[in-house]
N, C-alpha and C positions, 0 to 999 in steps of 0.2 A: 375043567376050569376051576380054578380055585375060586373057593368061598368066603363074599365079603361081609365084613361083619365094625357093627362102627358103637362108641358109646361118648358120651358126653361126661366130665367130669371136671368143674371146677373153671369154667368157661373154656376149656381144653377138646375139641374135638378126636378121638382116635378113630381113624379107620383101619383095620387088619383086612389082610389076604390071606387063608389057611385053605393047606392041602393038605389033606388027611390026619389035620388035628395041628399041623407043623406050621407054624408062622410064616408066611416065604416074603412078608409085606407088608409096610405100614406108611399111613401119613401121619402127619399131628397137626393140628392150625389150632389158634384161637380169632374169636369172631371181638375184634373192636369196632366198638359200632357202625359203620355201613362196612370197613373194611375185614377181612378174611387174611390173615397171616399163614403161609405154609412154612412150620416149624422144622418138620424132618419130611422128609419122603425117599424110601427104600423100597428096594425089591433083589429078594437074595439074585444073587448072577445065577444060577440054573433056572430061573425062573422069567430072565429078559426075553425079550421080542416075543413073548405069548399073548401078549394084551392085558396081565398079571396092574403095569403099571396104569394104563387106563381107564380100566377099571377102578381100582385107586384113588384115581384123578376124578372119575366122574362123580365118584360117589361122598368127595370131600367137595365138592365145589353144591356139587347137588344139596351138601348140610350147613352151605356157606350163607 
């Protein structure tokens, strides 16, 4: 399972999905205040229907 990894920059949330160093996934949101904006959200095509996007999901709403 690829590994999530999230950082905050300039009121910009990223969260990445990496597998074995290679990017296969990203969101972006920014937080205006109560509300959570989802900017981008990808997940390379060899890496659909693994749970890659949910993962993803969880873990940008989880920094929402």
């Amino acid at each position: 399972m690829a590994e999530i990894l999230s950082s905050h920059k300039n009121g910009y949330v990223e969260v990445v999905a990496k597998e074995e160093g290679e990017r296969v996934g990203r969101t972006i949101s920014i937080n205006v205040g109560s509300i959570a904006l989802l900017e981008e959200f990808h997940v390379n095509r060899s890496y659909r229907d693994l749970g890659v996007g949910s993962k993803l999901m969880e873990e940008t709403e989880r920094l929402a």
